[in-house]
C-alpha positions in Angstrom: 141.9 11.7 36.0 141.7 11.2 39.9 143.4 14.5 40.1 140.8 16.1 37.6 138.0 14.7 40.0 138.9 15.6 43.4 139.0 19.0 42.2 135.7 19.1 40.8 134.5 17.8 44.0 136.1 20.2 46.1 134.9 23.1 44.1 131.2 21.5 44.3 131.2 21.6 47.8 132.6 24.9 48.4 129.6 26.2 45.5 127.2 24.7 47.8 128.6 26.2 50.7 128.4 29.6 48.7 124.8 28.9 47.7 123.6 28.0 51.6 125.4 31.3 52.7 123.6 33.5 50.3 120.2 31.4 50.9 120.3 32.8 54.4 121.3 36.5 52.7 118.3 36.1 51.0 116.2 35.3 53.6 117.2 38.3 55.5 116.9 40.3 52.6 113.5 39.5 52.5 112.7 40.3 55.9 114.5 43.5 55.4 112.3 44.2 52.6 108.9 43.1 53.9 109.8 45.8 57.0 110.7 48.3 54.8 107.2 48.1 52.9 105.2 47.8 56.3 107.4 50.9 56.7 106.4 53.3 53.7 102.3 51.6 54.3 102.6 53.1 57.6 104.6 56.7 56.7 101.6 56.5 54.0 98.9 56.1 56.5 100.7 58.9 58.6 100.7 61.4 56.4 97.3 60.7 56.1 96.3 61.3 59.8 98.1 64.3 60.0 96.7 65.8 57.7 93.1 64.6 59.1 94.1 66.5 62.0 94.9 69.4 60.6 91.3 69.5 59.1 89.4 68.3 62.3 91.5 71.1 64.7 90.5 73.7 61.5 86.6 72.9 62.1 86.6 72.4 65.9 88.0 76.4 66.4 85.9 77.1 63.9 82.4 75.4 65.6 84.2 76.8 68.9 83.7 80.5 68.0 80.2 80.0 67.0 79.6 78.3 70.0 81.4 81.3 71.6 78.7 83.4 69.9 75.6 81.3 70.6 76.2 81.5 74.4 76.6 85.5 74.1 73.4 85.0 72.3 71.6 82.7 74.9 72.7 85.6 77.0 71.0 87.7 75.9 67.8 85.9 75.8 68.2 85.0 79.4 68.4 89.1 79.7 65.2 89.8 78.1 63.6 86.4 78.7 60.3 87.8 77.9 60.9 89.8 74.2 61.5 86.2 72.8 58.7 83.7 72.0 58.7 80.1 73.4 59.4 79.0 70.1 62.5 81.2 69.6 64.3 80.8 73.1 63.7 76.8 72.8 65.8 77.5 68.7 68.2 79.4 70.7 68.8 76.4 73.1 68.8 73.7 70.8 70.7 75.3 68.5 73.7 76.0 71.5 72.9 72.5 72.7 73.9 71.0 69.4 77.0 73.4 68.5 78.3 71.7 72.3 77.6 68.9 71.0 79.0 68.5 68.1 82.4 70.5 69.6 82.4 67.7 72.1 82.6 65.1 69.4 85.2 67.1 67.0 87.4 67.7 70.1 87.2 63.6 71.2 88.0 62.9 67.2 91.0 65.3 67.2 92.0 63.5 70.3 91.9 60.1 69.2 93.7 61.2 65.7 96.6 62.5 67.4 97.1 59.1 69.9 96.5 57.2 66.6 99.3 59.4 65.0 101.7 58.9 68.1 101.1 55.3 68.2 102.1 55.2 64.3 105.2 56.9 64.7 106.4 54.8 67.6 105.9 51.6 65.3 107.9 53.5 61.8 110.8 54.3 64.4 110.5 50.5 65.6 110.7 49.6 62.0 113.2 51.8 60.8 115.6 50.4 63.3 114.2 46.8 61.8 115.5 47.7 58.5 118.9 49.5 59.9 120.0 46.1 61.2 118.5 43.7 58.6 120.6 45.5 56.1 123.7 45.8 58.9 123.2 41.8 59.1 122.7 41.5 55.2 126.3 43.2 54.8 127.8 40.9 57.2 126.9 38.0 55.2 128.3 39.6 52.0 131.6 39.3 53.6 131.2 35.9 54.8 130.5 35.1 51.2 133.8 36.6 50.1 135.9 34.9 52.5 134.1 32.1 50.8 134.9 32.4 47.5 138.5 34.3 47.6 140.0 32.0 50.5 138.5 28.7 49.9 139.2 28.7 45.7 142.7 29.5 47.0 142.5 26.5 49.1 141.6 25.0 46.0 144.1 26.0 43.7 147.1 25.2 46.9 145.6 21.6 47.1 148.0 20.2 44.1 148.3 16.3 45.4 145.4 14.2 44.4 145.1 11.9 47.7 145.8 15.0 49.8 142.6 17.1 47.8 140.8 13.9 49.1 141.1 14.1 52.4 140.8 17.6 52.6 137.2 17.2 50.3 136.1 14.6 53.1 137.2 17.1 56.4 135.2 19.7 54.2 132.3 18.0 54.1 131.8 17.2 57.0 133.1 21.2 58.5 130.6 22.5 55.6 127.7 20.7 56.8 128.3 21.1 60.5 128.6 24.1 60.0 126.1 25.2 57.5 123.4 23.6 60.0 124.7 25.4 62.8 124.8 28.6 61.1 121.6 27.6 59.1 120.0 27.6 63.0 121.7 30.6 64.5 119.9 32.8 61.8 116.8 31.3 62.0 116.6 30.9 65.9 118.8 33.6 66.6 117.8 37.3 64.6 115.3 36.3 61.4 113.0 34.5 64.2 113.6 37.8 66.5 112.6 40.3 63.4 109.8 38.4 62.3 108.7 38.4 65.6 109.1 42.3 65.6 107.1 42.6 63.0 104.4 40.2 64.8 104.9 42.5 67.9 104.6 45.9 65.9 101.0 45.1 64.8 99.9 43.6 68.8 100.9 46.8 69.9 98.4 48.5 68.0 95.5 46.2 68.6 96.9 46.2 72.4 96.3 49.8 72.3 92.8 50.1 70.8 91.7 47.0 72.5 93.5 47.2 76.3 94.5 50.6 76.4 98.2 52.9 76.1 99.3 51.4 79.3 99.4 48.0 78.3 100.7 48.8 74.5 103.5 50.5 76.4 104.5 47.4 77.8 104.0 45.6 74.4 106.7 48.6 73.2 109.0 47.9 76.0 108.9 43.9 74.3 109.4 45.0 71.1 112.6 47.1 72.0 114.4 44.3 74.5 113.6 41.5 71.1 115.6 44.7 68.9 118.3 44.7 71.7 118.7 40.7 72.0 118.6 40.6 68.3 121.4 42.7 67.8 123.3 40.6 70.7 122.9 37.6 68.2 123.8 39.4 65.2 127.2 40.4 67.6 127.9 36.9 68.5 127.2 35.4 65.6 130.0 37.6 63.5 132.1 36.7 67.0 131.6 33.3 66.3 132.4 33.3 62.5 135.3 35.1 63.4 136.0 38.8 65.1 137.5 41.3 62.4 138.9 43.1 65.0 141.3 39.8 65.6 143.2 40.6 62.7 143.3 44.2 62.6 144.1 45.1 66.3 145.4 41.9 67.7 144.7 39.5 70.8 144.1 41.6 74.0 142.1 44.9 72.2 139.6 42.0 70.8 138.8 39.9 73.9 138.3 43.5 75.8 136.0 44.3 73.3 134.0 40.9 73.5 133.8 41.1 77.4 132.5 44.5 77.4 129.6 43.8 74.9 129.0 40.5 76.6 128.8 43.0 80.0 126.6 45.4 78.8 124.1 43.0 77.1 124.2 40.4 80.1 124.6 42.6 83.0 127.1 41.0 85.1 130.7 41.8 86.0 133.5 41.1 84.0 137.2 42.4 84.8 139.9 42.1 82.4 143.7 42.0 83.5 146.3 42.2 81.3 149.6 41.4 82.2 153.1 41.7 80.5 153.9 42.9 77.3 151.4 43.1 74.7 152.3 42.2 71.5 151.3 40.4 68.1 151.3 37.0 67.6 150.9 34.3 65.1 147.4 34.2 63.7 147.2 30.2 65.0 147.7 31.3 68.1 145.9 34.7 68.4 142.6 32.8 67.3 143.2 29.8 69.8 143.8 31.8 72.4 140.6 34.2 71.7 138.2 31.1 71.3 139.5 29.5 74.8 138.7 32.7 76.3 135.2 33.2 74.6 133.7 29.3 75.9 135.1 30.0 79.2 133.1 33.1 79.6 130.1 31.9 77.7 129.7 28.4 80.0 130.4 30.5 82.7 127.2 33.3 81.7 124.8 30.2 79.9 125.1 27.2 82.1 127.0 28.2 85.6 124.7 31.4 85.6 127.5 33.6 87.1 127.1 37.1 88.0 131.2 38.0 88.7 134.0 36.9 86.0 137.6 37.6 86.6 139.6 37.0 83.1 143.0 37.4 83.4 145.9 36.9 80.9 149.6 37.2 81.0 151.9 37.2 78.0 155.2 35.9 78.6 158.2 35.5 75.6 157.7 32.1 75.4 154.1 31.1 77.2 151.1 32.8 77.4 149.0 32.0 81.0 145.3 32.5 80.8 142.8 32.2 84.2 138.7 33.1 83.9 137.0 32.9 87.6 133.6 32.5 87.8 131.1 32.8 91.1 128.8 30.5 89.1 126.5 27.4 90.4 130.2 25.4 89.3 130.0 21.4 88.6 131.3 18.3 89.2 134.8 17.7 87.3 134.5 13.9 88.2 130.8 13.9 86.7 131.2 13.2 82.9 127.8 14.8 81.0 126.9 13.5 77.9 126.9 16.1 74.6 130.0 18.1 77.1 131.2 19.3 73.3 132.2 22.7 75.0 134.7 21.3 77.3 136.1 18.6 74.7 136.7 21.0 71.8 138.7 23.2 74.7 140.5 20.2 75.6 141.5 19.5 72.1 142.6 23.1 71.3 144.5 23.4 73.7 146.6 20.1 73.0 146.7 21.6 69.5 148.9 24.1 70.5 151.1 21.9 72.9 149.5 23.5 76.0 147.8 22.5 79.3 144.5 23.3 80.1 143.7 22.6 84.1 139.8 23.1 85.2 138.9 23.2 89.1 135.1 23.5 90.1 132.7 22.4 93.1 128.9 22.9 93.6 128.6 26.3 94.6 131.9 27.4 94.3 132.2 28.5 91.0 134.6 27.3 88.3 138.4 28.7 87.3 140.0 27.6 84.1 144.0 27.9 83.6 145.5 27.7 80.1 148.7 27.6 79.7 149.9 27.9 75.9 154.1 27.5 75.2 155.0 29.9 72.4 157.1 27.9 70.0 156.5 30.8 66.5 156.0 34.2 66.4 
């Protein structure tokens, strides 16, 4: 009976953690969808304009030839100024007068149809790249949720001892709703709050335009594309963080160049990579370990020691594996303990983990360097 009731617990939780993963799917689905409308209103409305154009461009060549003709014609009255009557030369004028008139007007209308129509295009390309990564981000979270359900009923089905299902249930819990609220913010701080933002921005850039002018809806734009950029950089970092595919398909050293490359580009700072030794496979526990000890280093290094050089360097011996990351960072005191330091404690207890040694050295304005040192007791 005990037996019959852990497992019914165990499988609760991992259904709710099934159920908050494809909450957030849904939630991004939505925002993908409420784009892709704004999206198709906006193609409607474009069509529209150009078509608009093509009429107003049709009548101002059209109202420009006549003019054309009533100036020949006005000409000609200047030419034999005293055949007409006053009646007919002030016809003549007004009738000229007017044609200019109303050219001026058609051409200012064309004008402002066709900065209209550029501005619209600008925001449907905006979107479209809106919708690109809301579905990218939607098919990420699919595979999340199949992790979920093939490995974790597997778990499950493993998990034969009743006291041992127990404990596991309780460390679940407690993983599941750490780490349902952690990734319950990332998507909401991280890229839903930077699309629906887009969205917000898309529509200031047009009142920006008609109200302040194209200069300062270009700046508006320029937002608008570095919120796209920094919300594909979360998108990144948060598959990164669940856990890099490339890991298990490639291997160690390809995936951490990868990582420091992107967090290069998207950072701007410098990063060197040196690896030393033989490359090789190795077990999965230690291939992750390794990987995440390198990922906090750098990240503390770029978020908190504000560094603008990293040197990352790793050796692979047969039976250790020697990790150093160099920053020229703000650094910190070692001797100074600062409360909610999680980073630095979960690096710590990694490391022991694996039976290794992990050595920090830092001073104010000196930067930091880390040194992990990991023995290799499985391949």
């Amino acid at each position: 009976m005990v037996k019959k009731t852990d497992e019914k617990a165990l499988d609760l939780i991992i259904k709710e953690m099934v159920e908050a993963v494809e909450n957030s799917k849904d939630e991004i689905f939505y925002i993908g969808e409420e784009s892709r409308k704004e999206y198709e209103k906006l193609q409607n409305e474009l069509n529209q304009i150009k078509n608009e154009v093509v009429v107003v461009i049709d009548e101002g060549d059209e109202l420009d030839k006549k003019v054309k003709s009533s100036r020949i014609r006005l000409s000609e009255v200047s030419k034999h100024f005293n055949d007409y009557s006053e009646e007919q030369i002030r016809a003549i004028y007004d009738q000229t007068h007017k044609m200019q008139t109303d050219l001026t007007m058609k051409r200012e209308k064309e004008k402002n149809l066709r900065e209209k129509r550029d501005e619209i295009e600008r925001r449907i390309n905006a979107l479209g790249h809106t919708v690109t990564r809301a579905e990218g981000l939607s098919g990420k979270i699919s595979i999340v949720l199949n992790y979920l359900n093939e490995d974790f009923r597997q778990v499950s089905e493993l998990i034969q001892d009743a006291h041992e299902k127990q404990e596991f249930g309780l460390k679940i819990i407690e993983a599941q709703e750490e780490e349902r609220r952690r990734l319950s913010r990332e998507m909401h701080d991280g890229p839903a709050q930077m699309l629906a933002n887009i969205l917000l921005r898309s529509e200031i850039v047009d009142r920006t335009f008609r109200e302040r002018g194209p200069e300062e809806a270009i700046k508006e734009i320029k937002s608008v594309r570095t919120m796209v950029r920094s919300s594909l950089y979360e998108v990144r970092r948060i598959i990164y963080d669940l856990r890099p595919m490339a890991l298990d398909d490639l291997g160690l050293i390809p995936t951490i160049k990868k990582y420091l490359a992107n967090i290069e580009e998207y950072d701007h700072i410098n990063i060197d990579f040196n690896a030393l030794g033989k490359e090789k496979r190795l077990n999965t526990k230690y291939e992750v370990a390794l990987f995440r000890l390198v990922q906090e280093s750098v990240q503390n290094a770029v978020k908190h020691a504000a560094a603008t050089n990293i040197e990352v360097k790793l050796e692979m011996k047969n039976n250790i594996v020697l990790i150093i990351i160099k920053d020229n960072g703000k650094g910190f005191d070692i001797n100074q303990k600062k409360e909610k330091s999680f980073g630095l404690l979960g690096m710590r207890e990694r490391v022991e983990m694996l039976d290794g040694k992990l050595t920090i050295k830092s001073e104010l304005k000196k930067g930091t360097s880390i040194l992990i040192q990991v023995p290799l007791t499985e391949n």
